[in-house]
DRENMARDO-729819 format. One record per residue (C-alpha): residue number from 1; z, y, x. Coordinates in steps of 0.25 Angstrom, whole numbers, plus 2048, in hexadecimal, padded with zeros to 3 digits. Layout:
# residues N
- num|w|v|u
- NUM|Z|Y|X
...
***
This chain:
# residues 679
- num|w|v|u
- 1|8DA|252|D22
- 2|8E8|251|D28
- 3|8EC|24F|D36
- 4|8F7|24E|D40
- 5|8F6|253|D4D
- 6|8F3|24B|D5A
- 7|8F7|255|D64
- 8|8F3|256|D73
- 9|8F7|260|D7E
- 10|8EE|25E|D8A
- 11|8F5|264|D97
- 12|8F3|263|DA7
- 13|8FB|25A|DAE
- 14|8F8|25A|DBD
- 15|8EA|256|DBF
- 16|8E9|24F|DB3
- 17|8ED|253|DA4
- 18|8F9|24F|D9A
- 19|8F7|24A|D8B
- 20|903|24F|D84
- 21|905|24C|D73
- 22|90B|258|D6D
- 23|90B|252|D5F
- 24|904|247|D58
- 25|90A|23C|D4E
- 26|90B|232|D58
- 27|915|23A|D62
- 28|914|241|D6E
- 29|90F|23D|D7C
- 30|90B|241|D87
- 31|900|23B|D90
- 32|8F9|23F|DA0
- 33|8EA|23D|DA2
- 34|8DF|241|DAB
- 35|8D0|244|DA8
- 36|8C8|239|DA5
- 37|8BB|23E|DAA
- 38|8B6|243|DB9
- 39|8B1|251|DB7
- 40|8A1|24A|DB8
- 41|8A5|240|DAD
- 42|8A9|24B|DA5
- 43|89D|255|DA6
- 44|895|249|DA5
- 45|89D|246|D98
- 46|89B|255|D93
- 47|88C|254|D96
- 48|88A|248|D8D
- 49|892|24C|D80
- 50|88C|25A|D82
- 51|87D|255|D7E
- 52|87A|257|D70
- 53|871|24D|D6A
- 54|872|241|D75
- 55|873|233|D70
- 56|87E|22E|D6A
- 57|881|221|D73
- 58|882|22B|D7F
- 59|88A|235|D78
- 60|893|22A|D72
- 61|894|223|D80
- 62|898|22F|D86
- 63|8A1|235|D7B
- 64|8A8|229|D7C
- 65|8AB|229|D8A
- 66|8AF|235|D8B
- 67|8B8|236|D80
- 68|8BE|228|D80
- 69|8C3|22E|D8F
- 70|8C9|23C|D8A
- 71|8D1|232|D80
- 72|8D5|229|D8A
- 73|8DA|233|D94
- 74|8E1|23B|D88
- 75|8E7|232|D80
- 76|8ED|228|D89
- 77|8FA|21E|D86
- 78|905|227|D80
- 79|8FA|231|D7B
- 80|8F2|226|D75
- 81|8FC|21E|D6F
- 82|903|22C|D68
- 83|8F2|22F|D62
- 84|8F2|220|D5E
- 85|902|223|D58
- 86|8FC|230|D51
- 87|8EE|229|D4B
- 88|8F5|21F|D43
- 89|900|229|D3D
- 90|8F5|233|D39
- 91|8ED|228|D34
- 92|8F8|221|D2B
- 93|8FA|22F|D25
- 94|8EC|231|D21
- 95|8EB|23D|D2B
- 96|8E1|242|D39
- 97|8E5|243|D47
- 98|8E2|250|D4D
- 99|8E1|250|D5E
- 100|8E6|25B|D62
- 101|8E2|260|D70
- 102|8E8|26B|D77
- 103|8E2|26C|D83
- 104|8E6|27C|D86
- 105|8ED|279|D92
- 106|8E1|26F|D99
- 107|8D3|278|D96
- 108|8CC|26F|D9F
- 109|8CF|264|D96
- 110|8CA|26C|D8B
- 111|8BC|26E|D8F
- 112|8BA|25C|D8C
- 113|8B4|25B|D7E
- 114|8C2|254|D79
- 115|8B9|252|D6B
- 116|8B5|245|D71
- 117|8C2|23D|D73
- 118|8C0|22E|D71
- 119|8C6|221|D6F
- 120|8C2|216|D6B
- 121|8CB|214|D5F
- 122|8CA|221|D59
- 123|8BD|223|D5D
- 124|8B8|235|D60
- 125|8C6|23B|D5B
- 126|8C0|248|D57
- 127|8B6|241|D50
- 128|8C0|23B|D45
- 129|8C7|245|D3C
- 130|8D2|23C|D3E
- 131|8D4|23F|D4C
- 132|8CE|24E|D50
- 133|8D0|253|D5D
- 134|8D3|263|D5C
- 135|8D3|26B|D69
- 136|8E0|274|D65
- 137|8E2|282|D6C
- 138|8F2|286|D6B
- 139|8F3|293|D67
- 140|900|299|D61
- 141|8FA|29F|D54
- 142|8FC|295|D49
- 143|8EF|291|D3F
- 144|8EF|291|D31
- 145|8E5|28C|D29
- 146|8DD|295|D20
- 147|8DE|295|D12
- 148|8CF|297|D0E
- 149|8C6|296|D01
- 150|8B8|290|D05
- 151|8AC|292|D0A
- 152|8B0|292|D16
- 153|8AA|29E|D1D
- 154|8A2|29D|D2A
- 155|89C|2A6|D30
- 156|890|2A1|D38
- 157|88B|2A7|D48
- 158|87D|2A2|D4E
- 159|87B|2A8|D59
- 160|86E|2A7|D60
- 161|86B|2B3|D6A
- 162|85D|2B6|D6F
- 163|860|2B4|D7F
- 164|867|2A4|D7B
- 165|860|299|D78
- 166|85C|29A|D68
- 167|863|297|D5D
- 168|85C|296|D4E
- 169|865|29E|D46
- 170|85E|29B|D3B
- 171|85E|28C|D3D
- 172|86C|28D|D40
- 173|870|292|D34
- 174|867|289|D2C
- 175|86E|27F|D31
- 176|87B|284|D2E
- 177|879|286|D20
- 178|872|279|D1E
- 179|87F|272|D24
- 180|887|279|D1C
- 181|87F|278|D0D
- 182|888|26F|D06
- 183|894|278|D0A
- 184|88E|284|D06
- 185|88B|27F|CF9
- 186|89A|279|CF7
- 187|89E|288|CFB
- 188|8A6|282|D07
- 189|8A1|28B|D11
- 190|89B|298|D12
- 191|890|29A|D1E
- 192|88E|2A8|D24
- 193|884|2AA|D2E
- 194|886|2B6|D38
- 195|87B|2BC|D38
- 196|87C|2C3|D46
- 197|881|2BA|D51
- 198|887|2C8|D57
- 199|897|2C9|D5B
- 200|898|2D5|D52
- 201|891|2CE|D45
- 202|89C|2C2|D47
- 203|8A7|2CD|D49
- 204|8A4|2D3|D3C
- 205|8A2|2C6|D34
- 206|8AF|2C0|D38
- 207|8B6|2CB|D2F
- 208|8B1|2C2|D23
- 209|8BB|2B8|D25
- 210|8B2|2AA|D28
- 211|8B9|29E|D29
- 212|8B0|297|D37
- 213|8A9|29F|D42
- 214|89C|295|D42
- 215|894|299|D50
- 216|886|291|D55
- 217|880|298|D62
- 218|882|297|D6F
- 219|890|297|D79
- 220|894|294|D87
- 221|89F|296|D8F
- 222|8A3|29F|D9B
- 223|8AA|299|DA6
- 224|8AC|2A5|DAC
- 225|8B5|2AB|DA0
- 226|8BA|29C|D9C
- 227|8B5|29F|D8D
- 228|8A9|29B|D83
- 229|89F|2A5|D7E
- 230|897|2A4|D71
- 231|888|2AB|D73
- 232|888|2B6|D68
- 233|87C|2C0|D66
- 234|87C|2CE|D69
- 235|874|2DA|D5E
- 236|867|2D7|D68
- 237|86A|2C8|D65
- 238|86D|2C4|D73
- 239|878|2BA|D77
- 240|885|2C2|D77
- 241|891|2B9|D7D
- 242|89D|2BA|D76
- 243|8A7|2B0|D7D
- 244|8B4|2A9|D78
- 245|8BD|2B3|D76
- 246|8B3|2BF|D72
- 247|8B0|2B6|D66
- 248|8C1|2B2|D64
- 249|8C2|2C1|D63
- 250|8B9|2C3|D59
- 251|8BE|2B6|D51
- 252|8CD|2B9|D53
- 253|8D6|2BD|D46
- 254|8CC|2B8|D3C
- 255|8D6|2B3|D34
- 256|8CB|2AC|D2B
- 257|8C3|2A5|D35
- 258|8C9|297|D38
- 259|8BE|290|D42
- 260|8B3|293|D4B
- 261|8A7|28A|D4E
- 262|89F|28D|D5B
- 263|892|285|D5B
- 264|88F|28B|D68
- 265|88E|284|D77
- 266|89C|284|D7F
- 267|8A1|287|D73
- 268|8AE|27D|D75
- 269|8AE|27F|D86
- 270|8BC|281|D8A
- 271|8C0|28B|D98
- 272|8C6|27F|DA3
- 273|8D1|28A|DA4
- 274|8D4|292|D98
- 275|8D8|28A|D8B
- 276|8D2|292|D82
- 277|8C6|296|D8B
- 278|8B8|292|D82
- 279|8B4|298|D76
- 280|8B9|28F|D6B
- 281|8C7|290|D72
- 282|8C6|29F|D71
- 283|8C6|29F|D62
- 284|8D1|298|D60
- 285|8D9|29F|D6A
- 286|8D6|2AC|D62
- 287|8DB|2A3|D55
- 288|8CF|29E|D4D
- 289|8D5|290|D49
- 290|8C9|286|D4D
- 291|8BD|286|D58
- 292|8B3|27C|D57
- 293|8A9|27E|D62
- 294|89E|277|D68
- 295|8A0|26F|D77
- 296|892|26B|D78
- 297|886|26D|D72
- 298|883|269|D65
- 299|876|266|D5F
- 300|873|26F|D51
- 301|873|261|D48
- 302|882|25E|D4D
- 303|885|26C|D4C
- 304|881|26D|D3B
- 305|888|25D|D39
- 306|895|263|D40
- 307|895|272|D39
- 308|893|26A|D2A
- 309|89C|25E|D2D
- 310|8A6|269|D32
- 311|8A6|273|D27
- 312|8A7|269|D1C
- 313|8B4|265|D22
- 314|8B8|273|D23
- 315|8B6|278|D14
- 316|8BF|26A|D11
- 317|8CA|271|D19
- 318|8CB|267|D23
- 319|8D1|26A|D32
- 320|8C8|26F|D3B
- 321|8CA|262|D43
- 322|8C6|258|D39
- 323|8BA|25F|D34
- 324|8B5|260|D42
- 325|8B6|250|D44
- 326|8B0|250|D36
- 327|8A4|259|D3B
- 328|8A4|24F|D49
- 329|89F|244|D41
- 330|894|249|D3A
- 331|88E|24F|D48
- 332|884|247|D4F
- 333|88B|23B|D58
- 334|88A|242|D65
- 335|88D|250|D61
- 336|89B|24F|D5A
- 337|8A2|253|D65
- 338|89D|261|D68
- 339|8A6|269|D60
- 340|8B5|26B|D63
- 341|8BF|271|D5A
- 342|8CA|27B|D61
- 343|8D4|27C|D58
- 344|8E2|282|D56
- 345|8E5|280|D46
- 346|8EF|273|D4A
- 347|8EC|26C|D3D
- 348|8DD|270|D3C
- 349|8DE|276|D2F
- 350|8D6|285|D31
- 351|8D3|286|D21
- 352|8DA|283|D16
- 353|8D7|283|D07
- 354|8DB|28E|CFE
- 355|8E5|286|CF4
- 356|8E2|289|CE5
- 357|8E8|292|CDE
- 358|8F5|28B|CD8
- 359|8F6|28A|CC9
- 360|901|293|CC5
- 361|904|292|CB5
- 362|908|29E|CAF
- 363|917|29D|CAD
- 364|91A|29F|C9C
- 365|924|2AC|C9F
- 366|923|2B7|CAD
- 367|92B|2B1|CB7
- 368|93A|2BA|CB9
- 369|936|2C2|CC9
- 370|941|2C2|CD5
- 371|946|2CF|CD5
- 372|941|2DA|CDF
- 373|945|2D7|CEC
- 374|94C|2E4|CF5
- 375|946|2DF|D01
- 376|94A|2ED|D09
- 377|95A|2EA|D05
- 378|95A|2DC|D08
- 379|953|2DF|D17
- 380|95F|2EA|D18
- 381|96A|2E1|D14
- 382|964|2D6|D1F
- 383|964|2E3|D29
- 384|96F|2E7|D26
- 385|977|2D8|D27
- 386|970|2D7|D34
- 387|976|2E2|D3A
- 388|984|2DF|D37
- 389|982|2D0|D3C
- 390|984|2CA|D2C
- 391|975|2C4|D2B
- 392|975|2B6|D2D
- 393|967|2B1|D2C
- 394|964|2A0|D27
- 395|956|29A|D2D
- 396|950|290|D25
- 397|944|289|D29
- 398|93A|294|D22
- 399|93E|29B|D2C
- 400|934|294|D36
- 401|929|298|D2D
- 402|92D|2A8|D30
- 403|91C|2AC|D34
- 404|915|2A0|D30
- 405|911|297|D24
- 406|917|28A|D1F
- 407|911|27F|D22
- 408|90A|283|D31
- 409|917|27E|D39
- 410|90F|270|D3D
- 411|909|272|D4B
- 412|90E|282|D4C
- 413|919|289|D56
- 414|923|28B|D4B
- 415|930|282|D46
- 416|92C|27D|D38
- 417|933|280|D29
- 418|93B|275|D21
- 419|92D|273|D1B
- 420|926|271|D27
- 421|92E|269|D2D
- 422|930|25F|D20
- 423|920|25F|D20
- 424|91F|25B|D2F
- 425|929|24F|D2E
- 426|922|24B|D21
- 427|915|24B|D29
- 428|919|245|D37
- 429|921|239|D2E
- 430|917|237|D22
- 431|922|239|D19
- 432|91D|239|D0B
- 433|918|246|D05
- 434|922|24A|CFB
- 435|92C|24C|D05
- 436|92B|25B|D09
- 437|93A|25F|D0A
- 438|93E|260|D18
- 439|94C|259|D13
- 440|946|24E|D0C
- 441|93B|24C|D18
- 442|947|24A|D22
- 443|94E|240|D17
- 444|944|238|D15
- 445|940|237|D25
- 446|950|235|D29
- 447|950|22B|D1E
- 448|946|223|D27
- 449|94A|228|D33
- 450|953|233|D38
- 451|94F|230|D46
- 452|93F|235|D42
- 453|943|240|D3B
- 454|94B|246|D48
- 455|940|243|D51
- 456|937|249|D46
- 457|940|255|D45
- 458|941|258|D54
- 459|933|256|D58
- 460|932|262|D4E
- 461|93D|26B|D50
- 462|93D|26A|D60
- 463|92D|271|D5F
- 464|92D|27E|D69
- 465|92D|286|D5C
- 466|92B|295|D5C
- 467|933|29F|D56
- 468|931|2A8|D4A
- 469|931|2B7|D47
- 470|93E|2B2|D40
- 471|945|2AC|D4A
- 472|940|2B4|D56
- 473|949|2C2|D4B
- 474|955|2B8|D4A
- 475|956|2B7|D59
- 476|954|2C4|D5B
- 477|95C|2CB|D54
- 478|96B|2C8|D5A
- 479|965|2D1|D66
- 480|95F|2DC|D5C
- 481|96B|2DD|D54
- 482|974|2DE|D61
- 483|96C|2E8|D68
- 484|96A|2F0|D5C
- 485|97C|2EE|D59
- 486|97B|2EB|D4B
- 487|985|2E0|D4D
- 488|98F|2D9|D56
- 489|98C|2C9|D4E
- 490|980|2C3|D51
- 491|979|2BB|D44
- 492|97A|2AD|D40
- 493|970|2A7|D3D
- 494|96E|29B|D34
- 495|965|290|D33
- 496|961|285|D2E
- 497|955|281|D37
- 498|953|275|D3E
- 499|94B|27B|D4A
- 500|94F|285|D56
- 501|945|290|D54
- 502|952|29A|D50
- 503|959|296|D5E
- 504|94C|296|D65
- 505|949|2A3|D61
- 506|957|2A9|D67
- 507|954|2A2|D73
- 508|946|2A7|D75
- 509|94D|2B8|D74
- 510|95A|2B2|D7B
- 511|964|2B6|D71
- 512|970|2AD|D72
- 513|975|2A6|D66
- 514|97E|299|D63
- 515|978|28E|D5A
- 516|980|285|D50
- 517|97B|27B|D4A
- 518|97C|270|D3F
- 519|97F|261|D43
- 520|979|258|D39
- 521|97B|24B|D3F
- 522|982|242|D49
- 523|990|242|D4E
- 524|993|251|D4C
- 525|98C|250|D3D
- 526|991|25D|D35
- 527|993|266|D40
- 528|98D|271|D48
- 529|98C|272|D57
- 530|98B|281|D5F
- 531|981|285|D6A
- 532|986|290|D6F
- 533|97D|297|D77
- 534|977|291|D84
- 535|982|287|D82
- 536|983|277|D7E
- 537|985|275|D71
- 538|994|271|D6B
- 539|997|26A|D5C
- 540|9A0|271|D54
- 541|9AB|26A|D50
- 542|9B4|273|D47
- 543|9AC|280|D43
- 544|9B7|286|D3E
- 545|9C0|288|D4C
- 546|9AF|289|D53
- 547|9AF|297|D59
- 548|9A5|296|D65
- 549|99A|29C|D5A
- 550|99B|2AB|D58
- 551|990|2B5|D53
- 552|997|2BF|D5E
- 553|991|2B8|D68
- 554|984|2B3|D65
- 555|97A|2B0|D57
- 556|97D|2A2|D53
- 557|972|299|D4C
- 558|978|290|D41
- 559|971|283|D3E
- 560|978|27F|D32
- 561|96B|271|D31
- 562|96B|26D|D40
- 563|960|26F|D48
- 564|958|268|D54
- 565|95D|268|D62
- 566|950|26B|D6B
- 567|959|264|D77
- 568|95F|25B|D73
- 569|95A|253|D67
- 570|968|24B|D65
- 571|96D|259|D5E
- 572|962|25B|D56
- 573|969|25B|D47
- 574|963|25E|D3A
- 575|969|25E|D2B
- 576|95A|25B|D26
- 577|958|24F|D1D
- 578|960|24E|D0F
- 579|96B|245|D14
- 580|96F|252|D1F
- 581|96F|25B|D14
- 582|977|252|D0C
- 583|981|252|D18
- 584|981|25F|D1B
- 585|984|264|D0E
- 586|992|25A|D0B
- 587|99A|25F|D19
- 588|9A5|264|D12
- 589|9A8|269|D20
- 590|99A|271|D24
- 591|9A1|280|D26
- 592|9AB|279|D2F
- 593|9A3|276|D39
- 594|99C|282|D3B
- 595|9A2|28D|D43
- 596|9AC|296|D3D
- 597|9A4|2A3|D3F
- 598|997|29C|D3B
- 599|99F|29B|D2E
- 600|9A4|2A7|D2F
- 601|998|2AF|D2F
- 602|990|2A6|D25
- 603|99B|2A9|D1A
- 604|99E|2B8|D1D
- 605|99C|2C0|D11
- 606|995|2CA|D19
- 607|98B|2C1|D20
- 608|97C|2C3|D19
- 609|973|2B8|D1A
- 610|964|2B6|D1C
- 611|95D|2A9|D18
- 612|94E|2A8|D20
- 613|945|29C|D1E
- 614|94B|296|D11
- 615|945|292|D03
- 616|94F|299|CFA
- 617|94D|28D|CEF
- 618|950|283|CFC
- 619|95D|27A|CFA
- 620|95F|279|D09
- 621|963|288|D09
- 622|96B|287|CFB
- 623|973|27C|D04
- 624|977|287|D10
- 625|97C|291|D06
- 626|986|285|CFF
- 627|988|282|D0D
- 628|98D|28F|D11
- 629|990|299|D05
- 630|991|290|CF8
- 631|98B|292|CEC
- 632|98B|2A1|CEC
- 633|984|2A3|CF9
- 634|985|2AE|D04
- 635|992|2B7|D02
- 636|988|2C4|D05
- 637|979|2C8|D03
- 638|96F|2BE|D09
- 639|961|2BC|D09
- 640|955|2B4|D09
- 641|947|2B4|D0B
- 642|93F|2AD|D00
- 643|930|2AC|CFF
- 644|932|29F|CF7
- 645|93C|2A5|CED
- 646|93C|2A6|CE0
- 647|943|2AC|CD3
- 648|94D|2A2|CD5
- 649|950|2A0|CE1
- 650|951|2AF|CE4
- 651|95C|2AF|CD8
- 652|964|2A4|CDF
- 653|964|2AA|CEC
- 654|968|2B8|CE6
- 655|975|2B1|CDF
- 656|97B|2AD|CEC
- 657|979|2BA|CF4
- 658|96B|2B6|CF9
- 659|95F|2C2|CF7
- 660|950|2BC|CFA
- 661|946|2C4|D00
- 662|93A|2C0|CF7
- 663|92C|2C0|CFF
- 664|933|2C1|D0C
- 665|930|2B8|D17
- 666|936|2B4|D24
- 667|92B|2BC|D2E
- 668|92E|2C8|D24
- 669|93C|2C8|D26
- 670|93C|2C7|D34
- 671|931|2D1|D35
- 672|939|2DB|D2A
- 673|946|2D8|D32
- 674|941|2DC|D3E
- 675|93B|2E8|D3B
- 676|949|2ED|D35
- 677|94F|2E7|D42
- 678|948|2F1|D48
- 679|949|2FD|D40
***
């Protein structure tokens, strides 16, 4: 199941609330509203959808109501038409519509059992696993899904001390099993029963690496302390309280376990004060991907429909979002209601398949091996060009990925690669499926339109991106190179990113530095323009008399591709799409417009040059060495990283000056750099 985001932000706004869309297909919006409901229309609500087993005409009746009102107040005009907008995209690509709440900044709107939002229309949303509605808690680690080989692992916790009312153990795990059978059998999951319901029997289990924290017993919550307890047993087996963020302590850092399911009272109650006050908010403030908890008490025939539904879902691999509204519809009609999923994976997926091993046929003669690589000469030469000023670093888009994965950009804090961003225009534009290049994505969309694919390209690149380890050592090191005298020049740098991470990284240390950059279209086609520090920009008419840029004053950032202008979008330039390129490529007239000590100190013999965040057997960098040194490349020793390099691309590079650092990735660079920095 595929899904695009629906994503609301909740926040005071006077006496009332605001409704603000921070992403959906549809567009942004943004909406006031007040509660719908008097505080004794709402307990009485509560009161009603909290009783297991009632007829199904009153429960409906009530559901209804109430739901149909937290819709209406939610999604009214703008916010409504932007969801009707969204529906329809999502359903003409064959995908879901995941709601998204974030309601971190009203927790007294969080305690309403949100699971009940109705229209009539579209019916319970969270009942469909078309349209699930996530509670998402916003935290700044990022979640990967887990690559796991089933069974899934669960360990099981029954908890039923002597001084509570009674729980069959025995029964209770009967009737797990019996729910479970066919799965089981299929060797999808694997059940484990603790056998002790103590703190310290759980504490000793978790080293074995489960997948799901299954808990049945009893909970509450504790007003005073705005958190959730679960009721654990002590070795006399008597009720030991263990509250929120005991247990997160004890779950915390279990790499393995993805999701915690508390079949307990006040399971799901939220703090009116505190967003993460409760007990299933705990967990995934302390970074276990998924809660589902209980808001009301459930009766033990929903509780086995639910946990089968549920878990045949997850050992498909589906979200954790779409099994839960799977697992709603096979509970009992006035019952589906109860759980509610916490979540903070932003695409749901907390398991993954482990992908076959590929099939590899044996070549017919021993493949020729890259040379050793003298790692410890190179990272001197780099040293050593460092401290005379001669280094000259070239960012290419990799380098966003410095301390993170391909292909985990959507939804995260970080500027995406040429990869990313080709697969987030394909997928916001329905393009077809074989086009994967970011050049011939931006062909194909300016081919239609070259209006949507600015829009597309700016509602991207003007995200509140963070820095990397990268770009944070870049901005840096002007000052440590200064304060430690090892030259008078400050660096170059080159690149040919599209974003302002680089500049905002400077900013974020205060280190002064001019910006030039590309002009790819418009009247001033084919030239660059200067910002010097703190200061409006100005084109650059003839490079070679242009002598307001020196690297004795200040760094300079060279953006040889354009770049996106966060203030003003009329400056915003990109040489992206295949025609660009083309362009680009014929101006007779290129080194002209840049200034003369630019040129300068890209052609001096002595100056070394570093490339970061490109693939070595990419045409886009092939195109900056014609563009600048020819054929033969760099006048003096230069180097590359090169995880994706093979025999022939590291011969290539090695003919025109170019040494690659095999197995080296950015993070390590910067980590290695900075450790000899220091030394």
């Amino acid at each position: 199941m595929e899904y695009l985001n629906f994503d609301l932000l909740i926040e005071g706004k006077g006496d009332g609330f605001q409704a603000r869309i921070l992403d959906s297909p549809g567009g942004q919006a943004t909406e006031s509203f007040e509660m719908p409901f008097s505080d004794a229309e709402l307990e009485a609500f509560l009161i009603c959808l909290g009783q297991p087993g009632q007829s199904v005409e009153t429960f409906d009746e009530a559901a209804k109501d109430f739901g149909g009102r937290l819709f209406d107040a939610l999604f009214k005009d703008e916010i409504y038409a932007r969801f009707c907008v969204s529906l329809e995209k999502t359903e003409s690509r064959e995908k879901g519509l995941r709601i998204f709440l974030r309601l971190g900044d009203v927790p007294n709107l969080a305690a309403l059992p949100w699971e009940y939002l109705y229209n009539p229309d579209f019916g319970f949303l969270s009942c469909s696993s078309a349209t699930p509605v996530v509670r998402y808690l916003e935290l700044p680690k990022a979640v990967r899904p887990l690559t796991i080989k089933l069974p899934l692992r669960v360990l099981v916790m029954i908890s039923s001390p002597s001084d509570y009312p009674p729980l069959d153990v025995n029964q209770e795990w009967a009737k797990l099993h019996e729910a479970f059978a066919e799965l089981r059998e299929q060797g999808l999951v694997e059940l484990e029963l603790l056998e002790e319901a103590t703190e310290s029997a759980l504490r000793q289990h978790l080293r074995r690496n489960y997948h799901v924290f299954h808990f049945i017993g009893h909970g509450g919550y504790d007003k005073d302390n705005n958190d959730g307890f679960l009721i654990l047993e002590n070795e006399a087996q008597g009720g030991h309280r263990i509250n929120g963020e005991r247990l997160a302590n004890l779950l915390r850092n279990r790499s393995s376990l993805r999701l915690a399911l508390l079949n307990a009272c006040d399971g799901a109650r939220a703090s009116l004060t505190d967003p993460f006050g409760g007990t299933a908010q705990s967990l995934v403030r302390a970074g276990i991907p998924a809660v589902i908890a209980m808001q009301f008490p459930i009766t033990d025939q929903a509780a086995i429909a639910f946990a089968s539904e549920f878990y045949k879902a997850m050992a498909d691999y589906w979200p954790v979002d779409a099994a839960l509204a799977e697992a709603r519809l096979a509970m009992n009609e006035s019952e589906w209601g109860t759980p509610a999923l916490y979540m903070r994976a932003p695409d749901g997926a907390i398991f993954t398949a482990e992908p076959p091993p590929p099939l590899k046929p044996e070549p017919p003669h021993p493949l020729p091996q890259p040379e050793p690589v003298n790692y410890e000469m190179y990272y001197r030469g780099m040293l050593n060009a460092l401290k005379e000023g001669n280094l000259v670093p070239f960012i290419g888009t990799g380098a966003n990925l410095c301390g993170r994965l391909s292909g985990d950009w959507e939804g995260g804090p970080y500027a995406p690669s040429d990869g990313e961003l080709a697969a987030h225009l394909s997928s916001v534009l329905s393009l077809p499926d074989h086009l994967r290049d970011l050049v011939r994505v931006s062909q194909y969309i300016a081919l239609e339109n070259t209006g949507v694919l600015s829009t597309e390209l700016r509602k991207v690149l003007t995200s509140p991106f963070r820095t990397t380890a990268l770009h944070r050592f870049l901005a840096r090191l002007p000052g440590v190179l200064q304060e430690h005298g090892c030259t008078q020049n400050h660096p170059l740098i080159v690149t040919t990113n599209y974003d302002d991470v680089l500049e905002r990284a400077f900013d974020e240390v205060e280190e002064p530095y001019d910006l030039v950059c590309y002009i790819a279209s418009g009247d001033h086609s084919g030239k660059f323009y200067h910002k010097p520090y703190r200061e409006e920009p100005q084109i650059i008419f003839e490079g070679n008399a242009y002598d307001a840029v020196s690297l004795d004053q200040r760094t300079v950032i060279l953006k040889l591709h354009g770049a996106v202008d966060r203030h003003n979008a009329r400056q915003d330039s990109y040489v992206i799409t295949e025609d660009n390129y083309i362009d680009h490529l014929t101006r007779t007239d290129f080194f002209n417009q840049l200034p003369i000590k630019l040129v300068e100190k890209l052609r001096d013999k002595n100056s070394n040059f570093l490339f970061l965040g490109y693939r070595l057997r990419d045409w886009n960098l092939r195109i900056i060495f014609r563009r600048i040194w020819g054929e033969e490349g760099p006048p003096s020793n230069s180097w590359a990283l090169g995880l994706d390099a093979d025999l022939i691309d590291i011969e290539f590079w090695k003919q025109r000056n170019v040494r690659t650092l095999r197995n080296v990735d950015v993070k390590q660079y910067v980590e290695e750099m900075e450790r000899r920095l220091k030394s």
